[in-house]
C-alpha positions, 0 to 999 in steps of 0.5 A: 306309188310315191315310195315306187317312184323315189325306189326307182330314182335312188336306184337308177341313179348310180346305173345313170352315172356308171352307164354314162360314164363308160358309155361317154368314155367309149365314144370319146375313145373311140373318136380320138382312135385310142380303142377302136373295136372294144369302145366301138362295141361298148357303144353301140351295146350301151347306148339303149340301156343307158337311154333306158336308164336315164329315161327312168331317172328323169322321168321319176324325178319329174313326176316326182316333182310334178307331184308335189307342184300339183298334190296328185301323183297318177296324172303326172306319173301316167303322162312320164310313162306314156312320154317315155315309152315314146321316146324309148320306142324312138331310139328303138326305132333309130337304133335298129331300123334306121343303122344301115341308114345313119351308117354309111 
């Protein structure tokens, strides 16, 4: 599970800063006027893949780390997932039944 865990931080890693840096990109474009309808769509399409990425970035590390803090890697890696299922389910929920709400 400990090799699972360090595939899973070296692969997401460079997805975090490509998907972090067009996505940042398009929110700073899109503020400043410079684009307005492909940085708005890039926006909204990458926000949830790049939450997801990072989700699976941080949390692999942290169990990663909890692991050697501790000499067990179930625990913290169980309590890592049901964490950042939540959160992910969170930005579910704010990006597809709050729009509207946050919107206008």
């Amino acid at each position: 599970m400990q090799k699972t865990l360090q595939n899973i931080e070296e692969m997401a890693f460079p997805f975090l800063v490509v998907l972090g840096f067009i996505h940042l990109s398009s929110v700073f474009l899109v503020s400043q006027g410079v684009v307005d309808r492909l940085g708005w769509i890039l926006f909204q399409v990458l926000d949830l893949p790049f939450i997801l990425v990072a989700l699976l970035y941080g949390l692999s590390k942290l169990a990663l780390t909890l692991e050697e803090a501790t000499g067990n890697l179930k625990v913290p890696a169980a309590i890592c997932t049901g964490f950042g299922v939540l959160l992910f389910l969170i930005a579910l929920f704010f990006n597809f039944a709050l729009t509207d709400v946050l919107i206008g």
